[in-house]
C-alpha atoms as one frame of an Amber mdcrd trajectory, in Angstrom:
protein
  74.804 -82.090  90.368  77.981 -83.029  88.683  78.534 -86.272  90.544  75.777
 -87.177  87.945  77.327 -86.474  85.217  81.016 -88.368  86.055  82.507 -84.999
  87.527  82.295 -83.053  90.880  83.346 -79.560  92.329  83.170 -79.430  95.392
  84.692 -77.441  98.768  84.822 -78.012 102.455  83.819 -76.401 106.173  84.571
 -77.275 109.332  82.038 -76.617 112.309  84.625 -75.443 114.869  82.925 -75.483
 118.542  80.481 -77.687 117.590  78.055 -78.661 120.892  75.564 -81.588 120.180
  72.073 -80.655 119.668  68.905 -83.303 119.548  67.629 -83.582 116.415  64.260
 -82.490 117.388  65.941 -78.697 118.399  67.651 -78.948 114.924  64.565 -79.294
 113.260  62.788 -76.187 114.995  65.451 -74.485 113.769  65.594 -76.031 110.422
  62.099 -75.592 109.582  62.063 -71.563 109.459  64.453 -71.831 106.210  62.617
 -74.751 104.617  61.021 -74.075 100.949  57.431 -75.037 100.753  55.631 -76.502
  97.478  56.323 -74.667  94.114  53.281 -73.166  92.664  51.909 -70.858  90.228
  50.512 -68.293  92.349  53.595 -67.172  93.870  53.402 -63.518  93.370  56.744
 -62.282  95.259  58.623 -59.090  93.804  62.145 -60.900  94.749  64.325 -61.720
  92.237  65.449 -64.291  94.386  64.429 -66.807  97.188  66.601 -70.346  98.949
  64.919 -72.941 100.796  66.144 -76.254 102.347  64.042 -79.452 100.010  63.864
 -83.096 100.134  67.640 -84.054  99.008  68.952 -86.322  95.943  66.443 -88.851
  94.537  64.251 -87.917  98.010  62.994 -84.824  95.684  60.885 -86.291  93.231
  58.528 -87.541  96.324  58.512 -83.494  97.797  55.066 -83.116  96.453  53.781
 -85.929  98.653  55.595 -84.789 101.986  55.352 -80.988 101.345  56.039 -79.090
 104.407  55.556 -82.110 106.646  59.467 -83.721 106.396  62.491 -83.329 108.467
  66.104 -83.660 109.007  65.154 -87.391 110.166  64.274 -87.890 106.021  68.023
 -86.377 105.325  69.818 -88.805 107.114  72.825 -90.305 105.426  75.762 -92.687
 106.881  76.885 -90.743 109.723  75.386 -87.559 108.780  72.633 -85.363 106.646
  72.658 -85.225 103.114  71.197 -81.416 102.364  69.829 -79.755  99.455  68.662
 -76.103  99.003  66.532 -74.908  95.931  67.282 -71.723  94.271  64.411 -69.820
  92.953  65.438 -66.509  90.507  63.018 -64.708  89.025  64.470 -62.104  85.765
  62.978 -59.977  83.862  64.219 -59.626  80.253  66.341 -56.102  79.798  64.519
 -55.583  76.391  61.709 -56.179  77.737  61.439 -54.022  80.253  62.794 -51.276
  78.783  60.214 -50.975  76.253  57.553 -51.553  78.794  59.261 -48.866  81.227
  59.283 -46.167  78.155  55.640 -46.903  77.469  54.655 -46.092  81.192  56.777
 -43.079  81.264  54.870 -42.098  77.980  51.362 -42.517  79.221  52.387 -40.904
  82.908  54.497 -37.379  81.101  51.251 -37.417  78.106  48.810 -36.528  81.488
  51.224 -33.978  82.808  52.439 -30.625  81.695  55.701 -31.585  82.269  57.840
 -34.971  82.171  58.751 -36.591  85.347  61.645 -35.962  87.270  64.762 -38.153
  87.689  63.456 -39.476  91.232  59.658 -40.080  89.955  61.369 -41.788  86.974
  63.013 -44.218  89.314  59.826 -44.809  91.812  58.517 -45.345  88.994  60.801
 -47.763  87.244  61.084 -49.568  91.115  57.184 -50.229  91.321  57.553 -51.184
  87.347  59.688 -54.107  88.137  57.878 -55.410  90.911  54.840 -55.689  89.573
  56.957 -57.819  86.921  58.808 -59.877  89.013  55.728 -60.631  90.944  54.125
 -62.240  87.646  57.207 -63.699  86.352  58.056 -67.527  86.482  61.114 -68.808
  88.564  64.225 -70.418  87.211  64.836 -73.414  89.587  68.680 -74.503  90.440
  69.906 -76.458  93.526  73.151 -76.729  95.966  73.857 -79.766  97.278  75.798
 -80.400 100.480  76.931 -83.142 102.839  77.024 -82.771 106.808  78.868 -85.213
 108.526  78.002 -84.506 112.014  80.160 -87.270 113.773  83.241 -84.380 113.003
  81.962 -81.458 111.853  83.036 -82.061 108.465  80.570 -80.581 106.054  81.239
 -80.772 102.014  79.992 -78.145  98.886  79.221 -79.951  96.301  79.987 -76.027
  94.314  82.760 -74.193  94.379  80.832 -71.053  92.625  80.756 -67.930  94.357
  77.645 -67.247  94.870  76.733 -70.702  95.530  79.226 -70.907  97.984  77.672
 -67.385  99.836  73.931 -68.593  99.743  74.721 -72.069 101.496  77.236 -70.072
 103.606  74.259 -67.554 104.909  71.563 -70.727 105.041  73.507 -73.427 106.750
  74.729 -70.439 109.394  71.044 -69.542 109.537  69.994 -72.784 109.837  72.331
 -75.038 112.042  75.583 -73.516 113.152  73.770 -70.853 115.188  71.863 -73.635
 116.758  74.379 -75.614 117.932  76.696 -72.272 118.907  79.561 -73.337 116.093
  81.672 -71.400 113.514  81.554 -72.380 110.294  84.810 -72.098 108.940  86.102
 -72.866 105.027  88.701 -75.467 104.597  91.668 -74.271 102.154  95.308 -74.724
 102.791  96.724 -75.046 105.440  93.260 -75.675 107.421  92.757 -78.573 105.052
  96.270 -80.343 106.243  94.461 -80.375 109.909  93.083 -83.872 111.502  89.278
 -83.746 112.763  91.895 -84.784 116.378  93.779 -81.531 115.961  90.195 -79.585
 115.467  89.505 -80.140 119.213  91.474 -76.798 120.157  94.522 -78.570 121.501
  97.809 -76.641 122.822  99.328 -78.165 119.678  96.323 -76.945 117.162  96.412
 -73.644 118.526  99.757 -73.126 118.485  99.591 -74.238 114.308  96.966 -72.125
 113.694  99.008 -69.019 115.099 101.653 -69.987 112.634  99.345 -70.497 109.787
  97.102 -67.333 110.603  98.914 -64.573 107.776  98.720 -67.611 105.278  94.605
 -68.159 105.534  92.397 -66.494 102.386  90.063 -64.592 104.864  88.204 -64.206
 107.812  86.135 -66.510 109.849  82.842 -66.509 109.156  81.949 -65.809 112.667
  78.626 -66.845 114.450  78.092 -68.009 117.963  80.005 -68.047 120.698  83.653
 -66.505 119.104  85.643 -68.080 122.088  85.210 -71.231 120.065  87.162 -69.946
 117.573  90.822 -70.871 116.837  92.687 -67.824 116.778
């Protein structure tokens, strides 16, 4: 995390609609999309897998709580300090290559004939997951902050694809539960009050202005009447 190291990236969302849920409902939900312990035996074909862990310093004491910690553990100030681990498993092009040509080469020196293009490629698929599933993970984390009191949550990230896999977990994870839209704070959203995010007259009739000048759509989930149009 940069904040370590005497700089920070980071970007903001707003939960827009945002209806108060206990925390034991956010923690059935939450507990689907948590990661469990790290191990050796994982034999998964993905190249990649996300999964809420213990947050900050918290994670050196995962081990101990394994799947049996909460949202409770995450609390921060007015809000939930978050943390998802990346897992990516890759198998070197090189590599694989060589290995592919040397299974095409014992397959075609049993036939009469070579493969075709599409048995090439079933077998190239069935190739790479039997890699992936042996191959060891590189580990990376996002880092977030979820200030609940407003709705404010902060990226510590402003890389693209870190910014679409929190997106797709914290969606997953919490705004569905608590019926919200989570929607990215860039100019002119950021010049907005948490007040004037209560769907006033007023804040409606801003965001009609400011609606041509916004990067992109909403990403949508829940109920969309809760959405500022």
């Amino acid at each position: 995390m940069g904040l370590m190291k005497g700089s920070i990236s980071l970007c903001r969302y707003r939960l827009v609609g945002e209806n108060k849920m206990s925390l034991e409902k956010l923690n059935n939900r939450f507990r689907k999309y948590q990661s469990g312990l790290l191990g050796t035996e994982d034999s998964s074909p993905k190249e990649m897998r996300a999964g809420w862990v213990m947050p900050s310093r918290l994670q050196a004491e995962e081990e101990r709580y394994g799947d049996y910690w909460d949202l409770s553990d995450c609390e921060v100030d007015e809000g939930y300090l978050l943390r998802l681990r990346i897992e990516r498993k890759k198998i070197p092009s090189e590599f694989f290559q060589i290995m592919l040509r040397q299974k095409l080469d014992q397959i075609n020196s049993e036939r009469d004939k070579p493969l075709g293009k599409n048995a090439r490629k079933i077998v190239s698929d069935e190739l790479k997951e039997s890699l992936l599933a042996k191959a060891l993970p590189a580990i990376s984390y996002i880092d977030a902050y979820w200030r609940t009191t407003d709705g404010l949550v902060t990226l510590f990230s402003t890389a693209k694809k870190n910014k679409e896999i929190f997106e797709d977990f914290f969606i997953k994870s919490f705004a569905k539960t608590v019926g919200s839209t989570l929607v990215p704070l860039a100019p002119p959203l950021l010049g907005l009050t948490a007040n004037q995010w209560d769907l006033t007259e007023n804040t409606e009739a801003f965001l009609g202005k400011v609606e041509p000048l916004l990067p992109g759509a909403h990403l949508g989930v829940g109920n969309q009447a809760n959405m500022p149009q």
